[in-house]
C-alpha positions in Angstrom: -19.1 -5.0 -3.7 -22.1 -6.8 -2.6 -22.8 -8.2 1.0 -22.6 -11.5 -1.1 -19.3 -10.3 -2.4 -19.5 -9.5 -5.9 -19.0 -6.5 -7.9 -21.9 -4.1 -7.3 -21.9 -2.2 -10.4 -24.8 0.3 -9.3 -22.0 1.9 -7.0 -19.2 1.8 -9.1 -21.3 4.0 -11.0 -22.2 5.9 -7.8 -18.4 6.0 -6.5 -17.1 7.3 -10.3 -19.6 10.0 -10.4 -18.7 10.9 -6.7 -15.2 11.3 -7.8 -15.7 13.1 -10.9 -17.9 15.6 -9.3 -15.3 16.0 -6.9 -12.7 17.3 -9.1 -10.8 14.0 -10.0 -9.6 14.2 -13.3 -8.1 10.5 -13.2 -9.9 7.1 -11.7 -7.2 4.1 -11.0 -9.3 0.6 -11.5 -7.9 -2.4 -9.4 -5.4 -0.9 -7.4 -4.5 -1.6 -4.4 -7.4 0.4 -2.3 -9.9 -1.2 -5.1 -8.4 -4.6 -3.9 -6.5 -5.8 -7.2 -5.4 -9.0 -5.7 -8.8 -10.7 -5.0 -10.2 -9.1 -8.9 -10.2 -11.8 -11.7 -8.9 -10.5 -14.6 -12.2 -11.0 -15.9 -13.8 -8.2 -13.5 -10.4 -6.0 -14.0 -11.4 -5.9 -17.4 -15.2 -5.0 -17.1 -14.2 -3.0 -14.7 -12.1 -0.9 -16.9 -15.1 -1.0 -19.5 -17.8 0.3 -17.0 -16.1 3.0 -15.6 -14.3 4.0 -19.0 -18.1 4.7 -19.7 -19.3 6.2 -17.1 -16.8 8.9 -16.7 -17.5 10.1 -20.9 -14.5 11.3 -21.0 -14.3 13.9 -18.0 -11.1 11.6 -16.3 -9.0 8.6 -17.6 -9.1 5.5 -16.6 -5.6 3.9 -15.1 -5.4 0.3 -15.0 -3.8 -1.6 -12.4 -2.2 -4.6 -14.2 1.1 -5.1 -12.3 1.3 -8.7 -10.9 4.5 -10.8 -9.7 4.5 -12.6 -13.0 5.5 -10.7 -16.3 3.5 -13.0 -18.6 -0.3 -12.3 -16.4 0.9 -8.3 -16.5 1.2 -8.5 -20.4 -1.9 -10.2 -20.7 -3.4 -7.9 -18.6 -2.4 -4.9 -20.3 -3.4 -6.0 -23.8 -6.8 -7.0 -22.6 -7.4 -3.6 -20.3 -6.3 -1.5 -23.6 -8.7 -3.3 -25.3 -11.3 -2.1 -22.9 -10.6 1.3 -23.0 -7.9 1.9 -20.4 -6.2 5.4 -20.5 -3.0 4.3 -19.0 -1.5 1.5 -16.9 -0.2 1.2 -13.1 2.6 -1.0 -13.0 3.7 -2.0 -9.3 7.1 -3.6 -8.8 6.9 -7.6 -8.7 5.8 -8.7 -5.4 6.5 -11.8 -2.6 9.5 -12.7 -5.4 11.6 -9.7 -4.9 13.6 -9.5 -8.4 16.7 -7.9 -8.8 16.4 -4.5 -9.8 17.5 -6.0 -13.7 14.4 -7.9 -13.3 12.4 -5.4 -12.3 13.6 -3.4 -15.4 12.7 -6.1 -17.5 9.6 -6.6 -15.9 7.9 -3.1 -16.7 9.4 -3.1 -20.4 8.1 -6.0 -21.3 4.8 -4.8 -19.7 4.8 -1.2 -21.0 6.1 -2.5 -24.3 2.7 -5.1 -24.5 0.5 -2.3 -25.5 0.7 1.5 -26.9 -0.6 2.9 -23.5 1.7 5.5 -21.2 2.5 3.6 -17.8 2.7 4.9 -14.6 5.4 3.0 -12.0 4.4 2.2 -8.7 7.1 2.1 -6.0 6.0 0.6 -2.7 8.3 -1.4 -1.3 6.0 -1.7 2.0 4.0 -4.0 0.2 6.3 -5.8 -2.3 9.4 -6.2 -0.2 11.7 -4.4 -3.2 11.9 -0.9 -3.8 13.0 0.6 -7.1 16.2 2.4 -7.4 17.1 6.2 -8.5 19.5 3.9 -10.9 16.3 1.7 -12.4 14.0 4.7 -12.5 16.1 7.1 -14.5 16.6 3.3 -16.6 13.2 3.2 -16.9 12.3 7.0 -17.4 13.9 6.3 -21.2 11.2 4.7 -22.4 9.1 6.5 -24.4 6.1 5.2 -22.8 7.0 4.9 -19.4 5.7 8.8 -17.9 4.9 8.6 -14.3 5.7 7.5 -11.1 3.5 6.6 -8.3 5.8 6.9 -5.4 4.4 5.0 -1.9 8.3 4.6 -0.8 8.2 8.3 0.8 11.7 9.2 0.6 11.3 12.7 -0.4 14.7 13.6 -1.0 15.1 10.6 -3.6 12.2 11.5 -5.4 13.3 15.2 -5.6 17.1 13.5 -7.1 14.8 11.6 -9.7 12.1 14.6 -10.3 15.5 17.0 -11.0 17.4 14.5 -13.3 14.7 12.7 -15.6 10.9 13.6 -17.3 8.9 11.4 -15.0 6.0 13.1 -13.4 5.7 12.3 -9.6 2.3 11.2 -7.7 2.2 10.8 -4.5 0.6 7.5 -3.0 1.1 8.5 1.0 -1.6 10.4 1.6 0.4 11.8 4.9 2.9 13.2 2.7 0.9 15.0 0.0 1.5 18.7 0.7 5.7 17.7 1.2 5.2 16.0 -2.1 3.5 18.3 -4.1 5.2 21.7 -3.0 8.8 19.4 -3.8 7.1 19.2 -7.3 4.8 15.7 -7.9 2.1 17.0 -10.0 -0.8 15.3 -8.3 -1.8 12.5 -6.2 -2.7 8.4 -5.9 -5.0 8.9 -3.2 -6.9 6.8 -0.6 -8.7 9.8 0.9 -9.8 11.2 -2.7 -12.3 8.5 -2.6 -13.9 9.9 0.6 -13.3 13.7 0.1 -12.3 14.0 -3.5 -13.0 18.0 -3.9 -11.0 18.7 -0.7 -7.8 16.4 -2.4 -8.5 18.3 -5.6 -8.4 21.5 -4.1 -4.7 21.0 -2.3 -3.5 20.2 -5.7 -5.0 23.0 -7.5 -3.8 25.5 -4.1 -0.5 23.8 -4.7 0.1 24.6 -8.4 -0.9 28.6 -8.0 1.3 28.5 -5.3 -1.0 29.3 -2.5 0.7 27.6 0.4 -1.0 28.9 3.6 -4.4 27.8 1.9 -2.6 24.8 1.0 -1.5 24.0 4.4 -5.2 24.8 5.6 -6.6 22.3 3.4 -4.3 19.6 4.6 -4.8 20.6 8.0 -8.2 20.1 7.8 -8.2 16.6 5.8 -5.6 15.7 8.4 -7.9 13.9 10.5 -9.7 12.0 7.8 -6.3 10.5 6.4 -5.5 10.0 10.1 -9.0 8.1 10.6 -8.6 6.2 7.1 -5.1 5.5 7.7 -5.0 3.9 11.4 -6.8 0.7 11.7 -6.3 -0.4 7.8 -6.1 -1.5 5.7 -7.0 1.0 3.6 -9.6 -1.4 1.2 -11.3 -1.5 4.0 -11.6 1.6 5.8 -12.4 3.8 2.8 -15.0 1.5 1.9 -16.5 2.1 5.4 -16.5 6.1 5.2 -17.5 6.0 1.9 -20.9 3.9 3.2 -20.8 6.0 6.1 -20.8 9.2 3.4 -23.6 8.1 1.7 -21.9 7.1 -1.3 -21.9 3.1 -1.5 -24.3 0.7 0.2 -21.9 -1.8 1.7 -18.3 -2.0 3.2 -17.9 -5.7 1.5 -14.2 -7.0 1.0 -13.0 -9.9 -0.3 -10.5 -12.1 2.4 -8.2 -12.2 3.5 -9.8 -8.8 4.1 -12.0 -8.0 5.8 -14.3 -5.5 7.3 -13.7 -2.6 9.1 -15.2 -2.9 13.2 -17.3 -0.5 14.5 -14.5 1.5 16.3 -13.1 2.3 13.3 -16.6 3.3 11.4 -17.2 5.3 14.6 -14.3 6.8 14.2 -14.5 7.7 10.3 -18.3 8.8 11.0 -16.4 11.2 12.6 -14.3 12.7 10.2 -17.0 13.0 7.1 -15.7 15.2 4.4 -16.8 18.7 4.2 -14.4 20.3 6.8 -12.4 21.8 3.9 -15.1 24.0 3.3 -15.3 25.3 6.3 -11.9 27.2 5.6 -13.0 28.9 2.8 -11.4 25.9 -0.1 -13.9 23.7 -2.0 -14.0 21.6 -4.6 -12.1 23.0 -8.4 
């Protein structure tokens, strides 16, 4: 964003190409790190559009249109595949806490608004309900429903729903990506992606040709970057302040009730800039 507050579209451009060059093969637009809440559905939309073109093809574009009212998420999905929009992120109905029926209903209605695959995103931290092993393997029946973003971090539940049903895990704790990805989620929902995408890329890739000592290197040495970006939150804000501290985007703007990061907290992610993968012998894909 702007110091004025408004979408800076020069560095959305300069924060896709920074992640495609990094290895990511897939961009989520208005999550919850690109501050979904405080987006009009308006810019959620053109946001789809702009970085739909600016990636040409080398990562899809995930859409965030989960909300805590059905009818908004159905509009939202309609209007996002419209724009472009690979796939959609569907987070479990927030403030309300629904039953889990409701939350079933919820993300078919949802999923069954457009033709795109959906990704489910469990985070109970932030929504106050947490989905079920019950409502997942519910859920994993639909024919468009593919993926789970799991930000719960029980690792042994996922592992039950990973062994019983076709959904394909991400994880969304960044502290827990190596336990997640060597217990079989096939990639990652990342906050520290944005700052040191290659680094993220290469755990994954380490991960899948089951190298993992050089896995366990490469999270060892992004360690202290999650540890920096995690800490003082949240997470909207302190990525936005390594990645002006990286060179990548010109200001740390957020929307309130956000708002910035202090200057502890950039000190402390000045610190930790990316490139200290490298220095063990892993870079980018």
């Amino acid at each position: 964003m702007t110091s004025a507050g408004d979408v800076s579209w020069q560095d959305v451009s300069r924060l896709v190409d920074h992640l495609v060059d990094g290895g990511c093969d897939g961009i989520v637009v208005a999550g919850t790190t690109g501050e979904a809440p405080t987006l009009t559905l308006a810019e959620t939309v053109e946001l789809v559009r702009h970085v739909k073109a600016r990636t040409m093809g080398a990562a899809r574009v995930i859409a965030g249109v989960g909300t805590n009212v059905t009818s908004t998420s159905v509009i939202a999905a309609a209007e996002v595949e419209d724009a472009g929009a690979d796939g959609l992120l569907v987070v479990t109905p927030y403030y309300s806490r629904p039953s889990q029926e409701g939350i079933i209903a919820h993300c078919r209605a949802i999923t069954d608004a457009t033709d795109l695959p959906v990704m489910l995103y469990d985070v109970p931290s932030r929504t106050g309900t947490a989905m079920t092993v019950s409502t997942l393997t519910r859920l994993s029946s639909h024919p468009q429903i593919l993926a789970v973003k799991d930000a719960k971090g029980d690792l042994w539940e996922a592992m039950e729903v990973m062994g019983s049903t076709g959904l394909a895990y991400y994880c969304g704790i960044d502290q827990l990506n190596l336990p997640y990805l060597a217990s079989g989620a096939i990639g990652l929902v990342s906050v520290t992606a944005n700052v040191d995408p290659g680094g993220t890329s290469a755990l994954i890739q380490a991960v899948a040709a089951g190298h993992l000592d050089e896995a366990r290197g490469i999270a060892h040495a992004l360690a202290p970057l999650t540890h920096a970006l995690m800490q003082p939150g949240p997470a909207a804000c302190t990525a936005k302040a390594a990645l002006v501290s990286a060179g990548v985007i010109e200001h740390p703007a957020v929307r309130l009730p956000l708002m910035e990061s202090g200057a502890l907290c950039v000190e402390a992610l000045t610190r930790q800039r990316p490139g200290s993968v490298d220095a063990i012998g892993a870079g980018g894909p």
